[in-house]
C-alpha positions as CSV (number, residue, x, y, z in Angstrom):
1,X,-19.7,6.2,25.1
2,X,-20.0,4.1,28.0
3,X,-23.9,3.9,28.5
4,X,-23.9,2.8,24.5
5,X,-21.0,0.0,26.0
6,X,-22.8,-1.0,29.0
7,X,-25.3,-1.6,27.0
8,X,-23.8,-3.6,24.7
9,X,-21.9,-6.0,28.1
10,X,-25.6,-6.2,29.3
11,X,-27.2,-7.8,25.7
12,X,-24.5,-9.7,25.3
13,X,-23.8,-11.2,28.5
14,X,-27.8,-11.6,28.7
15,X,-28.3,-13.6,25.0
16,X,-25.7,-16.4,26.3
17,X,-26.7,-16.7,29.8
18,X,-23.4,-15.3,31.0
19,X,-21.4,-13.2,33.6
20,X,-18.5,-11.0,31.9
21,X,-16.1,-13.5,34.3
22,X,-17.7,-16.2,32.6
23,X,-17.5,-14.8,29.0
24,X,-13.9,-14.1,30.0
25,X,-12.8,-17.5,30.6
26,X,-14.7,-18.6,27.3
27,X,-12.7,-15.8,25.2
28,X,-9.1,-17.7,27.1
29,X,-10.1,-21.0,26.4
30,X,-8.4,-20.4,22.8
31,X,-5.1,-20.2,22.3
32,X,-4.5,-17.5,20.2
33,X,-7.2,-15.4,21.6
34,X,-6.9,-13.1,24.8
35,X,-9.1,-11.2,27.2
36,X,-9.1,-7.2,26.4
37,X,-11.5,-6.8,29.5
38,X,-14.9,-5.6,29.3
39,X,-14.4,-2.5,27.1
40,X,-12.6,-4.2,24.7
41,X,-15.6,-7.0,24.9
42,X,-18.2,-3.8,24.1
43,X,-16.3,-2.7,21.8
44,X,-16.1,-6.0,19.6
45,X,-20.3,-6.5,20.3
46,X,-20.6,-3.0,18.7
47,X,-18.4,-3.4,15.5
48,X,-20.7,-6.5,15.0
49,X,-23.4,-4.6,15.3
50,X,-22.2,-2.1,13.1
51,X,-21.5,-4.3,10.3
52,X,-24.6,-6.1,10.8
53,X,-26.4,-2.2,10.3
54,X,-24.2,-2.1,7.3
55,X,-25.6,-5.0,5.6
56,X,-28.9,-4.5,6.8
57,X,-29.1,-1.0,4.5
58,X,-28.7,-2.9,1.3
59,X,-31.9,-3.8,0.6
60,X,-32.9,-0.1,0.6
61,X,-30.0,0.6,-1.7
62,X,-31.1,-2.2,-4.3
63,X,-35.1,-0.5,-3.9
64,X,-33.9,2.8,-4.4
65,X,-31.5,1.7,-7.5
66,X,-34.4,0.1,-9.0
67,X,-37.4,1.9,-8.6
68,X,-36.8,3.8,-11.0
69,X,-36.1,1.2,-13.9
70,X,-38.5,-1.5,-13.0
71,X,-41.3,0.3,-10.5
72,X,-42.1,0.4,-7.4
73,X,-43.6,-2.8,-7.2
74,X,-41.3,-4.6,-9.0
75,X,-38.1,-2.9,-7.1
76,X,-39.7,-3.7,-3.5
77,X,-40.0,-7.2,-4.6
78,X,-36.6,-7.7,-5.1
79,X,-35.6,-5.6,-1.9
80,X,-37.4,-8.3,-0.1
81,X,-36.8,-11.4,-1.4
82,X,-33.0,-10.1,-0.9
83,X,-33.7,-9.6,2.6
84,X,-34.8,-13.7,3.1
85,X,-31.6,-14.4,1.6
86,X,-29.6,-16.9,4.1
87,X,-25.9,-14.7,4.0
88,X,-28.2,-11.9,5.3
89,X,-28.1,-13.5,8.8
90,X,-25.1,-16.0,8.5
91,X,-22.5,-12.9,7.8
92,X,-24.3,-10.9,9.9
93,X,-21.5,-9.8,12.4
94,X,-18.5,-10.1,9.8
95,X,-16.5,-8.0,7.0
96,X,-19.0,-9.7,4.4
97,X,-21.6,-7.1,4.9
98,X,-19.3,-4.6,4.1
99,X,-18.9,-6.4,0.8
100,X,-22.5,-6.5,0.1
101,X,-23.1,-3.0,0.8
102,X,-20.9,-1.7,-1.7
103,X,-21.6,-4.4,-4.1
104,X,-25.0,-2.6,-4.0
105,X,-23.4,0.6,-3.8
106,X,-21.9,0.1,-7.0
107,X,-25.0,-1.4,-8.9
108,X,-26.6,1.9,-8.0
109,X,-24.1,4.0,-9.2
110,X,-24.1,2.6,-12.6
111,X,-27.6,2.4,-13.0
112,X,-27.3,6.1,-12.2
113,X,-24.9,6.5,-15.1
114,X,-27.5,7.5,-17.8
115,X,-28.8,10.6,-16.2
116,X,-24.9,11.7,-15.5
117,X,-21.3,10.3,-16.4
118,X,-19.7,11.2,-12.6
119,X,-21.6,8.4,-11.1
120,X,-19.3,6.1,-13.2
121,X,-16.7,7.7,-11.4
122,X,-18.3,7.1,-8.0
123,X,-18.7,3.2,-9.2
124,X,-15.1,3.0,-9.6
125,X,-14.4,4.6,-6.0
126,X,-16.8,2.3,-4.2
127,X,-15.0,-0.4,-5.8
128,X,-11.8,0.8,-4.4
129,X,-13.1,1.0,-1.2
130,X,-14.3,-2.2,-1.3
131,X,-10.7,-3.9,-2.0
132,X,-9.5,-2.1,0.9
133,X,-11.6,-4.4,2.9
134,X,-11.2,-7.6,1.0
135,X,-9.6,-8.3,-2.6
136,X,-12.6,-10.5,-3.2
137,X,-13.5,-7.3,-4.3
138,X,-11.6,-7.6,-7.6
139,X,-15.2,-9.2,-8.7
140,X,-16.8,-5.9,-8.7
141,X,-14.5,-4.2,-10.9
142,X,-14.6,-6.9,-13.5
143,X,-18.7,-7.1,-13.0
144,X,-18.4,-2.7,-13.4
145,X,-16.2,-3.4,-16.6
146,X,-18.5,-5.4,-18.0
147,X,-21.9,-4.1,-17.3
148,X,-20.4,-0.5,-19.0
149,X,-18.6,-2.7,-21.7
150,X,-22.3,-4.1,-22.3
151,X,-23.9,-0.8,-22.7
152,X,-21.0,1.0,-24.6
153,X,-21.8,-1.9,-27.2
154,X,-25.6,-1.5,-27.2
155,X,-26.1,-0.1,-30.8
156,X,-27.6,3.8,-30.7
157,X,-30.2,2.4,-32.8
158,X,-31.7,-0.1,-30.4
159,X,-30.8,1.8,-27.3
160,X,-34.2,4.1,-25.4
161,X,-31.6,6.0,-23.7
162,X,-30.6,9.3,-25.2
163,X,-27.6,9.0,-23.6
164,X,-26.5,5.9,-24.3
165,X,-27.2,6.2,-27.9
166,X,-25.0,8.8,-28.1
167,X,-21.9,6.7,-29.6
168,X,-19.3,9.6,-29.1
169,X,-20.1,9.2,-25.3
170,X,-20.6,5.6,-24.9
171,X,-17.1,5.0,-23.3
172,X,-17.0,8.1,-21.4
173,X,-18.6,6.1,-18.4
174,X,-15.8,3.3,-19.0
175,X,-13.4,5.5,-18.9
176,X,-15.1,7.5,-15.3
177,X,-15.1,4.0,-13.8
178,X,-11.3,3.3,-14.7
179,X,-10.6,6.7,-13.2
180,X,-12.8,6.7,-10.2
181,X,-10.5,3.4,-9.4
182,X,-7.4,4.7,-9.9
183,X,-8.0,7.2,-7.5
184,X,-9.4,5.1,-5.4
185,X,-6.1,3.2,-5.2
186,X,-4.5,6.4,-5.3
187,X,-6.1,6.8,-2.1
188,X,-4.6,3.8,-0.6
189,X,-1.0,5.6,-1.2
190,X,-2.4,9.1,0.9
191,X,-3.2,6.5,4.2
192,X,0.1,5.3,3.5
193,X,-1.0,1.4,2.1
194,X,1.2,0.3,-0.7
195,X,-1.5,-1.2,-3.2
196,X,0.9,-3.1,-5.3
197,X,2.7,-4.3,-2.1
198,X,-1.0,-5.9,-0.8
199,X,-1.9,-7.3,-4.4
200,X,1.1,-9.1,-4.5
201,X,1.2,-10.5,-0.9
202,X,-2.8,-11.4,-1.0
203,X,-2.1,-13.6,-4.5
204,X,1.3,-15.2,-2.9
205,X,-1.1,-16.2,0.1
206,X,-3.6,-17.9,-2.0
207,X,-1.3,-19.6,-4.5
208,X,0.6,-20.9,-1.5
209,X,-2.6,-22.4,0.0
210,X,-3.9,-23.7,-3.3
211,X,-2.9,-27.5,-2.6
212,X,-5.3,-27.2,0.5
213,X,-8.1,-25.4,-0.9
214,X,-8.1,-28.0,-3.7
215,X,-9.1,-30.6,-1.6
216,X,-12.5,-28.1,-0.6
217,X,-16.1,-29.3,-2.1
């Protein structure tokens, strides 16, 4: 749309005090970088700003997850101290909101699990989507796993959800969330990504670089 990109030239030019010319010789300045020309430069200013909108809906995930285990009160509390969180600014233009979106994506999915099994299933596709952005991700499976691992072991006699106290369907939920991911990653296949290829070349890249990052406080 290019109203919603000259808007974009016009805020950012205007926030550092710069002509597109001069933001242009700032971008060359770096080697490995190179000018795209203005519409390329809107274009980047509005996937920033896009991810930033990303990140920004969390808090109203997390409230909405919540409200209805803890309160209202309680849930808006932790909406907000979230939202004073440092990361919420510092990663505000980059992949990381991304992250934290379906980080709290997931958390209300499986707090969703006691009124109906499919939203382990939706858990386990959120955390699919999320690899696709980052293998980081891989923390949110294992969090998933345990959190249903947790209240598959509950006992039935101490558990206040009918549901969960159900011990014949205490790992149906474990078993949506395995399944939601494997056809999450099934996924990957359909847009033509070769999962196994990226797991393997994503852990040869970090156990080649392990010498460096061992030297990182």
């Amino acid at each position: 749309v290019p109203a919603l990109g000259n808007a974009a030239l016009v805020a950012g030019s205007t926030a550092v005090d710069l002509t597109i010319s001069e933001l242009a010789a700032e971008v060359e300045r770096y080697p490995t970088a190179r000018w795209l020309g203005p519409e390329g430069m809107a274009t980047a200013m509005l996937a920033s700003w896009l991810l930033g909108a990303a990140g920004a809906l969390m808090p109203l995930v997390i409230f909405a997850a919540l409200r209805g285990r803890v309160g209202d009160e309680r849930a808006l509390a932790a909406a907000t101290l979230l939202t004073l969180t440092p990361s919420m600014l510092l990663f505000f233009p980059l992949l990381d909101q991304l992250l934290a979106l379906a980080s709290a994506l997931m958390l209300a999915a499986l707090a969703s699990t006691q009124r109906h099994r499919a939203w382990a299933v939706m858990a386990g596709l959120i955390a699919a989507a999320a690899m696709f952005v980052s293998l980081g991700a891989l923390a949110l499976v294992v969090l998933g796993g345990v959190f249903l691992l947790l209240r598959a072991a509950c006992p039935a006699a101490t558990s206040s959800d009918a549901f969960w106290g159900d011990t014949r369907s205490v790992f149906v939920p474990l078993l949506g969330f395995v399944g939601g991911l494997l056809a999450g990653l099934a996924g990957w296949y359909a847009l033509g990504v070769d999962a196994a290829g990226v797991f393997r070349a994503g852990l040869g890249a970090h156990s080649a670089i392990t010498g460096v990052a061992s030297f990182r406080s």
